[in-house]
N, C-alpha and C positions, 0 to 999 in steps of 0.2 A: 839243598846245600847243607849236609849236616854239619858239617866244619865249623859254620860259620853262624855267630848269634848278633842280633841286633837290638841294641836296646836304647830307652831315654838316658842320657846322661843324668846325674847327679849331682847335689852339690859335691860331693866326693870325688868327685868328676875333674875339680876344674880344671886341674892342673894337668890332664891328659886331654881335656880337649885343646887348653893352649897349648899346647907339645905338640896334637896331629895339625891345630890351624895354623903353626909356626912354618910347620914341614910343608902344609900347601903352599903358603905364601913365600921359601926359599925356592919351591918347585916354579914358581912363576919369577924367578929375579930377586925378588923380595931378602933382602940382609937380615940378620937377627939383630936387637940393639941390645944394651943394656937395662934390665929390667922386663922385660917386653912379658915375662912368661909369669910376673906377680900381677901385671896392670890387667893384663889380657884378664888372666883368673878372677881378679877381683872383678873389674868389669862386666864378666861372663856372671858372676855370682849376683851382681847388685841389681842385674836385669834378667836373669833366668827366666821368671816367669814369661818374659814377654819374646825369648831366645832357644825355643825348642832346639836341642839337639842331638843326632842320634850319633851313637858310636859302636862299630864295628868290631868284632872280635872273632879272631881265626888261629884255631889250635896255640892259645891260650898269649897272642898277640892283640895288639890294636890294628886292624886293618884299615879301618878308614874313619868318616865323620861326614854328619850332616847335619849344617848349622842353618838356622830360620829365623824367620824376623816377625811375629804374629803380630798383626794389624787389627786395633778396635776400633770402627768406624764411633762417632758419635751417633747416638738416637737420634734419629731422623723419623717425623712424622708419617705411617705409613709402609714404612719400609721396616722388618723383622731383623734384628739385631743378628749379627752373625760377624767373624772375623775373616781374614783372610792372612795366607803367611806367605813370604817371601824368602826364600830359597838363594841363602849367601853363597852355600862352599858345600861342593859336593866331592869329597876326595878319599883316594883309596889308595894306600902306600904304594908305592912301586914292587916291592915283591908280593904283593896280593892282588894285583891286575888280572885283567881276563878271567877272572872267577866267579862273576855275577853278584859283585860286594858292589857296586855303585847300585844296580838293578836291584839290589837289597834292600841299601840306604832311603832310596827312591820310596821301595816299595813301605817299608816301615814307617816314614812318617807320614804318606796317604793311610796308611789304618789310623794310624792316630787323629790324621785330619776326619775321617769317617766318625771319629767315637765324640767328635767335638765338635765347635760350633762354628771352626772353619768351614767356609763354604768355596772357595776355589782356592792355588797356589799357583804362583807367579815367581820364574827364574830367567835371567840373562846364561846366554849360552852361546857359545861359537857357534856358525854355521859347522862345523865338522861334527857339533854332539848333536844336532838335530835329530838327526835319523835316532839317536840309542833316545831322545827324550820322546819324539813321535811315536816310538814302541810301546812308549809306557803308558798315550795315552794325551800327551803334551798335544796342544793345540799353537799356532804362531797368533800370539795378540795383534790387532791389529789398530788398537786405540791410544796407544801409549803414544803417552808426549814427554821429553823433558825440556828441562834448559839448566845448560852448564854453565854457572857460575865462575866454573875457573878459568875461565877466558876474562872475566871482569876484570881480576886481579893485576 
């Protein structure tokens, strides 16, 4: 895909990744508020290190975005210190579809997860992306637990 580059975002960044996570999150229902694209940034800025995220670019567009969540276990007796990341927002504009920019996304932060001391990644996904996550290598967890909270409320 020569069209198309993949790289870590930046603090220079912020303001273009909140503009692609805006656009995912109107693509899902999701309204714009007021303010939403300084809090996002800022937010995005005050946790970056722990907020990997990659951004897409096709004949000199933003294509898409892929936002993480790196996880430091505490030292644990025994067990070799290593991170794991979780996998927010995987999204590719509507006119750069079908081009291999999520398979991109994908593929770019597993290198980076390769060059670091993440040791596995973990994403929620529709039964309909399985098969494109299964391609890349995705396994189905079978230990997860949660409990939702906003049933308390």
């Amino acid at each position: 895909m020569p069209d198309v580059r993949i790289r870590r975002a930046g603090a220079d960044d912020a303001f273009i990744v909140a503009a692609l996570h805006l656009q995912s999150a109107r693509e899902v229902g999701h309204g714009g508020e007021p303010g939403f694209l300084d809090r996002f940034a800022d937010a995005w800025l005050a946790s970056r290190p722990d907020h990997p995220t990659w951004i897409a670019e096709s004949h000199g567009e933003h294509a898409g975005l892929l936002t993480a969540r790196r996880l430091r276990p505490l030292p644990f007796p025994g067990r070799p210190e290593a991170s794991w990341l979780y996998v927010g927002t995987v999204f590719v504009t509507p006119a750069h579809r079908k081009r291999g920019i999520g398979r991109a996304l994908i593929e770019g932060m597993l290198e980076w997860c390769r060059t670091s001391d993440v040791k596995w990644v973990r994403l929620n996904a529709d039964t309909s992306q399985h098969e494109f996550y299964k391609a890349l290598g995705f396994t189905p967890a079978t230990t997860t637990l949660e409990y939702d909270l906003r049933e308390d409320s």
